[in-house]
KEMIVEX-979805 format. One record per residue (C-alpha): residue number from 1; residue in three letters; x, y, z. Coordinates in steps of 0.05 Angstrom, whole numbers, plus 5000, padded with zeros to 4 digits. Each point is the difference from the previous one (the first is absolute). Layout:
BEGIN
+-----+---------+------+------+------+
: num : residuo :    X :    Y :    Z :
+-----+---------+------+------+------+
: NUM :     ALA :    X :    Y :    Z :
...
+-----+---------+------+------+------+
% end
This chain:
BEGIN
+-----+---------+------+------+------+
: num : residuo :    X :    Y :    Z :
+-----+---------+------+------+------+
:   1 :     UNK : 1569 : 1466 : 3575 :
:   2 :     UNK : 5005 : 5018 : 4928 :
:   3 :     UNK : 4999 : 4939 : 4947 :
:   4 :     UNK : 5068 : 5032 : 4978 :
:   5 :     UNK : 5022 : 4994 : 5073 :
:   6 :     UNK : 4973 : 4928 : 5000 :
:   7 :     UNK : 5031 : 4977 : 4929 :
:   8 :     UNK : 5071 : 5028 : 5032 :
:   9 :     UNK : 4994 : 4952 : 5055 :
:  10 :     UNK : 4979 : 4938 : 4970 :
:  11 :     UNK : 5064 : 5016 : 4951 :
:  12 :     UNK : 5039 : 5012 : 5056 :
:  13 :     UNK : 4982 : 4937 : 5039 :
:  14 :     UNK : 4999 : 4959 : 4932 :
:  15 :     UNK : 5079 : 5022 : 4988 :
:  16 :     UNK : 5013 : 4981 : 5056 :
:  17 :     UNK : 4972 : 4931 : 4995 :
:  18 :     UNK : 5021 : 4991 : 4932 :
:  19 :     UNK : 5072 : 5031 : 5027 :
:  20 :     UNK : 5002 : 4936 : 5048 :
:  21 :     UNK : 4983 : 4954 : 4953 :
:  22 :     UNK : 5052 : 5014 : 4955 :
:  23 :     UNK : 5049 : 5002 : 5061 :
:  24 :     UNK : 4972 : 4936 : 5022 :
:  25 :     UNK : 5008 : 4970 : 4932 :
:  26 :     UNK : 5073 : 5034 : 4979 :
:  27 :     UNK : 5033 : 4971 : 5073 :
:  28 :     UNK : 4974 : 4930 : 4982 :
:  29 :     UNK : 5050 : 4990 : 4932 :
:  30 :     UNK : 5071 : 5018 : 5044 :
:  31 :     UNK : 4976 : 4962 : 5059 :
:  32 :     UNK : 5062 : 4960 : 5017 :
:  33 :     UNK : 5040 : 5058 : 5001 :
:  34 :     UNK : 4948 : 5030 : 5045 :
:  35 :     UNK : 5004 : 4933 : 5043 :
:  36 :     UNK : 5080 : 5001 : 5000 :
:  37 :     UNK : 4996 : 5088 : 5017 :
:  38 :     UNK : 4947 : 4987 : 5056 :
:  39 :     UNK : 5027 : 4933 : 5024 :
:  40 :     UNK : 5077 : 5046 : 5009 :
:  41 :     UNK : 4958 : 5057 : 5034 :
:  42 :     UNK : 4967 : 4950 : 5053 :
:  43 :     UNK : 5068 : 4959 : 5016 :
:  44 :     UNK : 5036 : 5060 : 4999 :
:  45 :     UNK : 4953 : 5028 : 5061 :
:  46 :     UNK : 4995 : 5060 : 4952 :
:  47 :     UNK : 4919 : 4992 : 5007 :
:  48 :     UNK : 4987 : 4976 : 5063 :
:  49 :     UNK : 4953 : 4939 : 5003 :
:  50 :     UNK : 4967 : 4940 : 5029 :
:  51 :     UNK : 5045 : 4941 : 5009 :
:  52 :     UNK : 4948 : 4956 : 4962 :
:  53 :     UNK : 4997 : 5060 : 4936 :
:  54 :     UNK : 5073 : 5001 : 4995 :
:  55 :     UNK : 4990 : 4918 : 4990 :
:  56 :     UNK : 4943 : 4998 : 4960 :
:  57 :     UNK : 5037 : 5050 : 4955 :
:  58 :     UNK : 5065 : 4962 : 4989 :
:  59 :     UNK : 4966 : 4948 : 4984 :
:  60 :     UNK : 4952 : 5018 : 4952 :
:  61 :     UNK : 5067 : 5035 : 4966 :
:  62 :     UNK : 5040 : 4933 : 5002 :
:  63 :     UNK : 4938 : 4965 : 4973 :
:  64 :     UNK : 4996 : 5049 : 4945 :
:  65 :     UNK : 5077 : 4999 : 4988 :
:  66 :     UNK : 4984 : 4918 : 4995 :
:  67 :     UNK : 4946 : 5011 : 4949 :
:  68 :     UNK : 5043 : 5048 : 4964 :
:  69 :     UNK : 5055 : 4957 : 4989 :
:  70 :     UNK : 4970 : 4940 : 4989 :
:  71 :     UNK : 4934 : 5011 : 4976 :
:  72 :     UNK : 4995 : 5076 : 4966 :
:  73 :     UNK : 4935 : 4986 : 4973 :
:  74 :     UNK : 4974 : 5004 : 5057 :
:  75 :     UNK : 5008 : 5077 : 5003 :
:  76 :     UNK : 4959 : 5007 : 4936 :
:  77 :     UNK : 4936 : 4990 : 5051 :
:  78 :     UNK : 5027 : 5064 : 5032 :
:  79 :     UNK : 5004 : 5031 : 4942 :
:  80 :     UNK : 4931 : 4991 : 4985 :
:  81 :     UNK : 4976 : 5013 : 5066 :
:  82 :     UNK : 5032 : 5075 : 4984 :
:  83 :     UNK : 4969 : 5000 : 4927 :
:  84 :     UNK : 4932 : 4989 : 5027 :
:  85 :     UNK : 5015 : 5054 : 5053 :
:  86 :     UNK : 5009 : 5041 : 4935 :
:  87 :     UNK : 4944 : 4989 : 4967 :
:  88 :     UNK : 4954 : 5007 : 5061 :
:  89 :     UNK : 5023 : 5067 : 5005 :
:  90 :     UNK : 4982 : 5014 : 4928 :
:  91 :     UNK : 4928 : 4979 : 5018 :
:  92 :     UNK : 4995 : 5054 : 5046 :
:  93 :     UNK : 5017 : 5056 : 4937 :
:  94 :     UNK : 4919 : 4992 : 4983 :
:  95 :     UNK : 4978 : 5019 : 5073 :
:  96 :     UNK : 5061 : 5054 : 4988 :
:  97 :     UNK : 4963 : 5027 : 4942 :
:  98 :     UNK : 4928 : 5003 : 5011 :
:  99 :     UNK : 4989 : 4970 : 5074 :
: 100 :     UNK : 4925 : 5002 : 4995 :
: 101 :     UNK : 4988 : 4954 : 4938 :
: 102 :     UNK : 5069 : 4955 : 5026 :
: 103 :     UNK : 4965 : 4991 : 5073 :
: 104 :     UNK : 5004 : 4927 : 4986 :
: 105 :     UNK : 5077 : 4998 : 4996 :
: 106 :     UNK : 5001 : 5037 : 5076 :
: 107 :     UNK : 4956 : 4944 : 5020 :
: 108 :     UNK : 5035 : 4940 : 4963 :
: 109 :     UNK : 5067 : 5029 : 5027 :
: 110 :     UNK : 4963 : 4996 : 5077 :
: 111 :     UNK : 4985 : 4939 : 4992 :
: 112 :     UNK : 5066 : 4975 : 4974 :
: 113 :     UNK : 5037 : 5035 : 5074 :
: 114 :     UNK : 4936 : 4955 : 5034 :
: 115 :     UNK : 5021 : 4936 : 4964 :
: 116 :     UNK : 5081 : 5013 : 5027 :
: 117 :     UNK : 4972 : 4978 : 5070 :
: 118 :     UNK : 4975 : 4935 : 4981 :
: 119 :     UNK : 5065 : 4982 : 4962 :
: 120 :     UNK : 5041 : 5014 : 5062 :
: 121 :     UNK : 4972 : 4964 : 5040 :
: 122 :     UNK : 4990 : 4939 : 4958 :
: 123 :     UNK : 5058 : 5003 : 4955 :
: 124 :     UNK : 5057 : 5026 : 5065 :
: 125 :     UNK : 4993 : 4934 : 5036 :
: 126 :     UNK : 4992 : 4957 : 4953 :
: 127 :     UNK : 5071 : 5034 : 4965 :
: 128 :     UNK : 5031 : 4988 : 5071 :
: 129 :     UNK : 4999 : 5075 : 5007 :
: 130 :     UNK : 5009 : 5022 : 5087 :
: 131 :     UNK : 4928 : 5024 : 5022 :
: 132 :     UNK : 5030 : 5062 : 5016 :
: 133 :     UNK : 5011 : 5014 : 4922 :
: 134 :     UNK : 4926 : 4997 : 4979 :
: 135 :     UNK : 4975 : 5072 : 5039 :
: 136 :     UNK : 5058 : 5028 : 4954 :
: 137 :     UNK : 4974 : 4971 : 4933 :
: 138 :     UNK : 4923 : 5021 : 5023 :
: 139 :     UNK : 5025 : 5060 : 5011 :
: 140 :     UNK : 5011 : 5021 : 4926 :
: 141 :     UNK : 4927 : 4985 : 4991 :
: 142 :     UNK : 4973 : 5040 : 5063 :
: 143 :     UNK : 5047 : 5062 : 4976 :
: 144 :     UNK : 4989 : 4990 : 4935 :
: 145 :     UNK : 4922 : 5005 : 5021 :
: 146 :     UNK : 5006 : 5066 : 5022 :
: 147 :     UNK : 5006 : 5050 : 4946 :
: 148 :     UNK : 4948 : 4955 : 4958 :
: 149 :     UNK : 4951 : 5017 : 5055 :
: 150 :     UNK : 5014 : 5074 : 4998 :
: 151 :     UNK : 4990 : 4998 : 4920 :
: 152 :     UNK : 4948 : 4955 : 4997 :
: 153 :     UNK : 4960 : 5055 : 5050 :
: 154 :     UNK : 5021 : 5055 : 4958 :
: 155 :     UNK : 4972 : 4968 : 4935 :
: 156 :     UNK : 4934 : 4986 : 5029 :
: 157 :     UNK : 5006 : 5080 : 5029 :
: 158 :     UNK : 5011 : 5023 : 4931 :
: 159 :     UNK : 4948 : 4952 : 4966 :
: 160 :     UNK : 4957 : 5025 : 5041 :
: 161 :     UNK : 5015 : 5072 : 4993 :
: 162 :     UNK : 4990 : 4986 : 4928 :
: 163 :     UNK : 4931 : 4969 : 4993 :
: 164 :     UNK : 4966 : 5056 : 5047 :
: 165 :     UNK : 4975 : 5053 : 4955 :
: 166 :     UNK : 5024 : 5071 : 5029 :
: 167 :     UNK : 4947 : 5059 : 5011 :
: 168 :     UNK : 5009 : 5026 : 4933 :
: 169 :     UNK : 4987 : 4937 : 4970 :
: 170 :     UNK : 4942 : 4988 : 5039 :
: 171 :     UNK : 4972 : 5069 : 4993 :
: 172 :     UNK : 5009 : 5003 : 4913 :
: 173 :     UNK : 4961 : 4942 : 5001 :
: 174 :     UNK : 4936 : 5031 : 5028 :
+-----+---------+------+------+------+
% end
């Protein structure tokens, strides 16, 4: 494969990733509007789904309709949660640019989809979240994973493309 071939793909797979970020991040400021659209598709039977989601879901909305009303502050850790989405995704602009020298953001941005499994599982139970819920939050981490693993190969293709002298080189230097 060509390095031009290469630097398409890790662009490709890094707009991507930086794509879901930014989703990821925008969904989080209108989110009880979300709740209040998803919790009408579920009790609707629009979306057909597990007794226990269609539960979980209403009340996670009428906890959030609670908080809203009497505690609106509260949503400002939402908002947050989306800013640092942001921002995150502006980290990746480096690796976007010049993926070789940036390698470190690929691998800081791994290890960040690692460290989602270890908050699930400590962080679900001990917010009262159903077991069920926590292979859906680790989920964002393993998929997230993915196209970091793909560009992280491709940089270390291309690196190494670049620091092995072609014949030419090889031969002027005799």
């Amino acid at each position: 494969m060509t390095p031009q071939a290469r630097l398409r793909r890790i662009r490709y797979w890094l707009v991507f990733f930086i794509i879901g970020l930014v989703l990821s991040g925008v969904t989080a400021f209108p989110l009880l509007a979300e709740l209040r659209w998803l919790d009408g598709l579920l009790t609707e039977d629009w979306v057909p789904a597990p007794a226990a989601l269609v539960e979980f879901i209403g009340t996670v909305r009428t906890g959030a309709e609670t908080a809203d009303r009497d505690f609106p502050f509260l949503a400002y850790g939402t908002d947050w949660l989306a800013f640092a989405h942001l921002v995150i995704a502006m980290a990746f602009y480096g690796p976007l640019r010049d993926p070789v020298r940036n390698l470190w953001v690929i691998h800081w941005g791994m290890l960040c989809c690692v460290a989602v499994v270890p908050l699930a599982l400590i962080a679900a139970p001990i917010r009262g979240l159903p077991w069920w819920w926590i292979p859906i939050d680790i989920s964002f981490g393993l998929f997230g994973i993915i196209p970091l693993l793909i560009v992280r190969r491709h940089i270390l293709a291309l690196a190494a493309a670049a620091s092995t002298p072609t014949p030419a080189a090889v031969a002027g230097t005799v």
